[in-house]
N, C-alpha and C positions, 0 to 999 in steps of 0.2 A: 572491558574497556567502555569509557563511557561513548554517546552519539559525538559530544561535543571535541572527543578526545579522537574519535575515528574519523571527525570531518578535517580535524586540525592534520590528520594523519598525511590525508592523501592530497590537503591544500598544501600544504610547506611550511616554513617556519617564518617568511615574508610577508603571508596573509593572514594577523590575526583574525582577523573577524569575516566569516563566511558570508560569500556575497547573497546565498541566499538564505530564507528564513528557516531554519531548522525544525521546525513542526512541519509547515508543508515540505519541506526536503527527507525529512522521516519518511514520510506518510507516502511520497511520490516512490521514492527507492523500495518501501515496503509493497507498493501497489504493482511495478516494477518487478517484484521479481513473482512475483505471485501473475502476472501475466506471459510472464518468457517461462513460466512453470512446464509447461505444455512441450518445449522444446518450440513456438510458433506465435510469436508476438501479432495478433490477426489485426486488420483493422478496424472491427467490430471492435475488440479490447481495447484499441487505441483510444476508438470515440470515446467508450465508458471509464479510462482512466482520466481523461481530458477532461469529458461533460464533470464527473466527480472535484476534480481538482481546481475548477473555473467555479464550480458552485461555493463546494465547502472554503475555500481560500479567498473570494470576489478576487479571479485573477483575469484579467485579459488575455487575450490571445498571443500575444508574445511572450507576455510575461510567464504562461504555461508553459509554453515552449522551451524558455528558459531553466524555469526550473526543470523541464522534465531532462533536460541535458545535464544539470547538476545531476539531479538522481541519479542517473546513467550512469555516471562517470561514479558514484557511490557505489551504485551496484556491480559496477564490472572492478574496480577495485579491490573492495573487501566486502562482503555481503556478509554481516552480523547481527543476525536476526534479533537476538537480545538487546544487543546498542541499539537496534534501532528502535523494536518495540517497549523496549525500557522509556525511553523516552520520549513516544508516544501517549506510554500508560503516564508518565508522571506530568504532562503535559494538555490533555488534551480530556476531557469530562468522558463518563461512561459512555452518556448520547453519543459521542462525536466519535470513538472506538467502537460503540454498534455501530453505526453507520461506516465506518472504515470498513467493519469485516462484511458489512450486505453489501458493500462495493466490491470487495475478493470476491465475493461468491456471485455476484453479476459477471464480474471480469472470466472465470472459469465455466462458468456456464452462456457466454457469447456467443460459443461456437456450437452450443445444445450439449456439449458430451462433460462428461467430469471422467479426468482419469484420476489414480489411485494416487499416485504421488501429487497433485492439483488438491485431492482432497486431505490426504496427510500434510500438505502443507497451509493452508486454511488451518485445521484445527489448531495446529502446532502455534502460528501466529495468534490466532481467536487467544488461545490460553496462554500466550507470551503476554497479549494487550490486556491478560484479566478478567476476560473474559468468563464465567461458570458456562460448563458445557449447554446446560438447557439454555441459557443465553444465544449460543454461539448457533446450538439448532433451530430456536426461532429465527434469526436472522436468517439461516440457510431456507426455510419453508416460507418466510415471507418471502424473500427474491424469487422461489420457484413460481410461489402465485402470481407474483407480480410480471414473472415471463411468459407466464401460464403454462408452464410445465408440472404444476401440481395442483391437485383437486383441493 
């Protein structure tokens, strides 16, 4: 199913056209579940899906807000990792999918720790967006240095 098939889904048949923009609403719902990964959405994570989503999109303060309720309401409905990163990938330039996944791998490493299902789902995404694995590892080693968690 396509993204644009799966927003139409869960908006209804009276709102053709989604109130928010469909790239940042991908990318918000993908960031989204890859921070409630943990079973513990922190407020650490919240800053970095926020600070992330106000940079990459020039959104305001409300207008994040917004979307990140859209997203929400994506992610607690139907969470389809391919609809979403499908359209992502077909959407959005390599640069801007690396920086998606150094933003997962910031968001999982907020709290210092990565668990196992945090890091299987990272990759799983990294090579949903297209990612080639040495790709998806530098991005993980660049975030680490840049937390200073890695030499």
């Amino acid at each position: 199913m396509s993204f644009a098939k799966l927003v139409q889904r869960f908006k209804g048949p009276q709102q053709s056209q989604p109130k928010q923009d469909p790239l940042p609403l991908a990318t918000a719902a993908v960031l989204l579940e890859i921070a409630y990964a943990d079973g513990n959405f922190s407020p650490a994570e919240d800053g970095d899906v926020i600070g992330y989503l106000k940079r990459a999109f020039d959104l305001e303060d409300e207008s994040v807000q917004e979307l990140l309720a859209a997203a929400d309401e994506v992610r607690n409905r139907t969470i389809d990792h391919f609809a979403l990163t499908n359209f992502i990938r077909g959407h959005a330039s390599l640069a801007e999918r690396i920086e998606i996944v150094k933003e997962m791998w910031r968001i999982v490493y907020a709290d210092r720790k990565l668990t196992d299902y945090e890091n299987y789902l990272v990759r799983k995404l990294a090579d949903l967006l297209g990612l080639e694995h040495h790709v998806m590892i530098d991005a993980k080693v660049s975030v680490l240095r840049e937390l200073g968690l890695a030499t």
